[in-house]
Each structure stands twice: as structure tokens, then as C-alpha cells.
N, C-alpha and C positions, 0 to 999 in steps of 0.2 A: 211446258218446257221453258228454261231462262236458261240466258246466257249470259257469259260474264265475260270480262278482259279485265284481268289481276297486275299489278303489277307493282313487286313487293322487293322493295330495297334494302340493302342492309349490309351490315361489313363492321370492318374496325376500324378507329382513329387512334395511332400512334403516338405517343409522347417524344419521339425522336425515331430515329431511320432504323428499320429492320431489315435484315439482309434476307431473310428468305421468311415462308410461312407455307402451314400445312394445317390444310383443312377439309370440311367436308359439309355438303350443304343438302336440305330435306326442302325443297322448297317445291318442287314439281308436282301436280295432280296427279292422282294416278290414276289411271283408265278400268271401270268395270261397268256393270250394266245399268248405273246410274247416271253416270258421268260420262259424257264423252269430250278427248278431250282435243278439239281444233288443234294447237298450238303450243307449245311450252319449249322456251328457251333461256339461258340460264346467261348474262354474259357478264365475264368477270374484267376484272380493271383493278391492276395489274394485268395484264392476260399471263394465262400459267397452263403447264398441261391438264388435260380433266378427263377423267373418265365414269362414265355413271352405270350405276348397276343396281339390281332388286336388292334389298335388304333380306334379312332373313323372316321378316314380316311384312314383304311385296311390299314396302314405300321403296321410290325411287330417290336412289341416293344419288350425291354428284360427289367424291373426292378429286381434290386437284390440287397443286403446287406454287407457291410462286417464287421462282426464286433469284429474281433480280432485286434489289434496296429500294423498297419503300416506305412512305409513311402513312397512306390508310390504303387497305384495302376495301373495293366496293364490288356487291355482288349482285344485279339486278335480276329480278324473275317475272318474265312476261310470259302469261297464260290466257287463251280463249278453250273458257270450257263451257259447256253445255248440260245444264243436267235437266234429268228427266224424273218423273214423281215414279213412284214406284211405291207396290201395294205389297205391305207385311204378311204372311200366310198366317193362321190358325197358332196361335203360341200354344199347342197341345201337351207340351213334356208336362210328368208331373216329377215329384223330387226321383225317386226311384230311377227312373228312365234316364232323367238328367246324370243321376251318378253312375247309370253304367257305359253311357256316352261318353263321357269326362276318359274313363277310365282305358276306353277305344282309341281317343285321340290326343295325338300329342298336342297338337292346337288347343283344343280344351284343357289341358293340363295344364299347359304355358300360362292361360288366360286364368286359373283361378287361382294361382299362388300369387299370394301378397308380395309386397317389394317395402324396399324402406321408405318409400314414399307416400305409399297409400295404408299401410300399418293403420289400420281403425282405431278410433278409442274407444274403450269402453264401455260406454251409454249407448253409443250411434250400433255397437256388436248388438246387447240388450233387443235392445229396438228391432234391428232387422230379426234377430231368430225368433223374437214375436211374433212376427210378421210370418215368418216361414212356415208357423205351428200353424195358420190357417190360410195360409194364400198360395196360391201355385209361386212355379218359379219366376214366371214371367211377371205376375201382379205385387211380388215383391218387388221385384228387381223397380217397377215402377212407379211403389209407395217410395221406396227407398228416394227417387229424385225426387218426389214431390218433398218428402221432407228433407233432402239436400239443401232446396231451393226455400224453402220454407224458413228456414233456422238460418243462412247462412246471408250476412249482406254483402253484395258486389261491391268492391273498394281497392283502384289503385295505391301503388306504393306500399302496403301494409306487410305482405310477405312477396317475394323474392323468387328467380329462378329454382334455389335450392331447396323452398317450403315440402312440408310434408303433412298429410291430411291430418293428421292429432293435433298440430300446433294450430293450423288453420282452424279446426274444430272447436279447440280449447275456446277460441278468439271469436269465434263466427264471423269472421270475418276474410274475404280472399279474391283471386281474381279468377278465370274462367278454370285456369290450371288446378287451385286448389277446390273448386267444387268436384271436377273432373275425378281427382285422386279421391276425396274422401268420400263420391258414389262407388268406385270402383272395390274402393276397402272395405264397407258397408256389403255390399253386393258377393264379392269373393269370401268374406267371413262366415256365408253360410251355404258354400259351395255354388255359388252363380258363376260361370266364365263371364269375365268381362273384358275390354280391352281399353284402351286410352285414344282416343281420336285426335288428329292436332288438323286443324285446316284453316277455314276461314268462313265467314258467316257475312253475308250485307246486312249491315245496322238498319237498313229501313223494310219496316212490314210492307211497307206498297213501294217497291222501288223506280223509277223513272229511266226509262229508258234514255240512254246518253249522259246521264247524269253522273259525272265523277266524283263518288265521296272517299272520305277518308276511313281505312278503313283500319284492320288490326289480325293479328292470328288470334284463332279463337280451337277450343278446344271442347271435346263432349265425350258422349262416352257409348256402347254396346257392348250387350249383353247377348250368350244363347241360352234359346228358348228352342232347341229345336231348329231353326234358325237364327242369322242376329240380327238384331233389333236395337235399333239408333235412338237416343234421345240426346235434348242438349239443360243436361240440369242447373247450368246458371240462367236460362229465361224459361224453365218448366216449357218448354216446347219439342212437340216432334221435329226430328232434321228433316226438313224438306226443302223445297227448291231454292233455298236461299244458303244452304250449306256447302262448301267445297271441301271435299276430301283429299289432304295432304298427305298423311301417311296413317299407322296404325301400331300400337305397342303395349307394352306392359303398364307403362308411365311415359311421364315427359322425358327421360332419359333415353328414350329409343326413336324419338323422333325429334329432337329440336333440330329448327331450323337451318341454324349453322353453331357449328364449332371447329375449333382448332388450336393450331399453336403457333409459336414466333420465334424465331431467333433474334433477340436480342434484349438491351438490360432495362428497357421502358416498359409502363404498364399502356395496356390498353385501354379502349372507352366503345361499346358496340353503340353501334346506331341502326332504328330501324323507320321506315316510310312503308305504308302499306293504300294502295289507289286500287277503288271496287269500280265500276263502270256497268251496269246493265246494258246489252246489244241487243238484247232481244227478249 
């Protein structure tokens, strides 16, 4: 077991005074039989009213208000969570099984329709139904990240909140988001549920207790196989104890962190700080 204390900052800077703003924030862990989670509290500045609730894909949202004249809003999120390792069953489904599963559940059905974000291209479609003609679903689904992670270089700044898996692909080039979307595209093109994980990961394999680093939102992906089944295809690794689950969704559009709106006629500028700490 490891435990962590998160504490992940972030907001807007104003270009001149806004009279009100409306937003909503994903930043909380969510509790399941991996995770447990100590602590999580959300606190804002401006202070506004908030109210938080399950999404329609069990992440815990926070909407709140602010509507007194400010010039940056800051939204800090402090979490002690705990997680615990936990053992994958048997990935027994074979294609058959898988597509009358699918056809049972509306969660499965959500998870394997593509979006505009993870739209595949091409070669990487090619490639997986290869794959499919002799591999189960499960050992596609996890060729599929090895050649994610294989093909594609890790690189800030190159594409953007808005990127979408083809153009990342065309480039190979992207950051945790764009591997995320174009395992998921790859994966859903030859009927696999998959879903978009946003959390956070400790950057170091042997982490140090007490030790405050710097850290970042990080993102992965799962698939079912009968059950689902975690990987994180930007560092070809199983999610295990060093992963924090924020929320769950189609793509990045069901879970980012925060978004919102402003009254008034300046542009914004987000800022984010993100501090990992192992406690134990």
C-alpha cells in the first residue's frame, strides 16, 4: 500500500476585473476498492457557493459560483489518498462474448463509440483489426499500447488541450492526453470498451517517503475484458500504486480538471501547480 497527499492548484488570471464567474472543477479522487480516500477538500478563493456531485461517469464533480469582481480566481485541491495493489481476474471473454456483453450494457456501449477526439487513423485501424484476426480482446487491447508507446514520442507544448488522436498520430508525437485518445481510438475500432482515465501518477519508480516533488495530471486508459483492466500507454506500464484515479470518461472532455466562464470583456490565462508527497 502507498499513500499520497496531493495538492493540485489551479485557476485563472484575468487581464482586468470580472464581475462574476461559473465554473466547475474534477479535481477530487474518487473512492473504490482501490483507493481509499483519507481526505479531499476543494477550497476556493474568491470563496463562492459549491456544490459537488457524481457525474454521469461516477467522477466527483464540484460546480460553484463566484460572483463578487475579481481578478484571478484560484482553486486549491488537497487530498490524502491511499491506494492499494490489486489483482486482475482471468481476461477470459473472447470476441463473441465481448459483443453480446456490449450489447447488454449501456456502459459498454458508451465506452466503445468513438468521439471526435479519438477518431483513429487509418494505419493504427489496419493494425489493430490484425491484431484482432488472432489475438483475444484483452491481448489486443494490449498490443495496441505497446505500439502506442512504441511509435509515439512524449513531448510538451506540441499539441494542446483541443488535439485529437489522428493529428497526434499523423506527428507522433504528444503528451499523456494524446496517447490516451489514440489507444482508446485504436481499441474501440475493433469493438473493445474503453474509457479515458485523467488522475495523477508519482514521477518517481521508488518514491521517498516525505519527499515533496513536483508533479502534473496524468492520464491512461482501460479497457473490458470481462472486467476492466488499467494500463498507462505513455510509459508502457501497469497502473499500480503510484497511480491516482480522478475521474473516468469517453475522452478528455468528460473529465478536465476545471472549466468555466467569466463575465466580462478580458481574456483569461489558466494556471496550474501540481505537489505529490508520499506518507507512507
Amino acid at each position: 500500500m502507498s499513500r499520497y497527499r496531493i495538492v493540485h492548484t489551479t485557476g485563472f488570471k484575468y487581464q482586468g476585473e470580472v464581475v462574476a464567474s461559473y465554473n466547475e472543477a474534477r479535481l477530487l479522487p474518487i473512492r473504490d476498492e482501490s483507493q481509499l480516500v483519507f481526505s479531499a477538500k476543494l477550497q476556493i478563493h474568491p470563496d463562492g457557493a459549491a456544490h459537488e456531485y457524481l457525474d454521469y461517469f461516477k467522477t466527483r464533480a464540484v460546480m460553484f459560483e463566484v460572483l463578487e469582481p475579481h481578478t484571478e480566481l484560484n482553486i486549491t485541491a488537497t487530498s490524502v489518498v491511499e491506494l492499494r495493489p490489486t489483482f486482475d481476474p482471468a481476461p477470459g471473454l473472447n470476441w463473441s462474448d465481448l459483443s453480446m456483453e456490449i450489447i447488454s450494457s449501456l456502459e459498454l456501449t458508451d465506452a466503445v463509440g468513438q468521439t471526435k477526439r479519438t477518431q483513429p487513423a487509418n494505419d493504427l485501424v489496419k493494425f489493430a483489426k490484425k491484431l484482432a484476426t488472432t489475438h483475444t480482446p484483452h491481448e489486443t487491447a494490449l498490443a495496441i499500447c505497446h505500439k502506442v508507446f512504441q511509435d509515439m514520442t512524449y513531448m510538451h507544448g506540441v499539441t494542446g488541450v483541443h488535439s485529437i488522436a489522428s493529428d497526434a498520430w499523423s506527428e507522433k508525437i504528444g503528451v499523456c492526453q494524446d496517447f490516451a485518445h489514440i489507444t482508446l481510438g485504436a481499441m474501440r475500432a475493433v469493438g473493445i470498451p474503453a474509457r479515458y482515465v485523467s488522475g495523477y501518477l508519482h514521477p518517481s519508480t521508488d518514491p521517498k517517503i516525505g519527499e515533496k516533488v513536483v508533479g502534473e495530471s496524468h492520464a491512461w486508459v482501460e479497457w473490458w475484458a470481462g472486467s476492466w483492466f488499467a494500463f498507462d500507454p505513455t510509459n508502457d506500464i501497469d497502473v499500480n500504486t503510484r497511480h491516482v484515479v480522478v475521474g473516468r470518461g469517453r475522452d478528455y472532455d468528460d473529465v478536465p480538471p476545471l472549466r468555466g466562464v467569466f463575465a466580462g470583456p478580458f481574456n483569461s490565462e489558466l494556471f496550474v501547480s501540481v505537489e505529490i508527497t508520499k506518507e507512507a
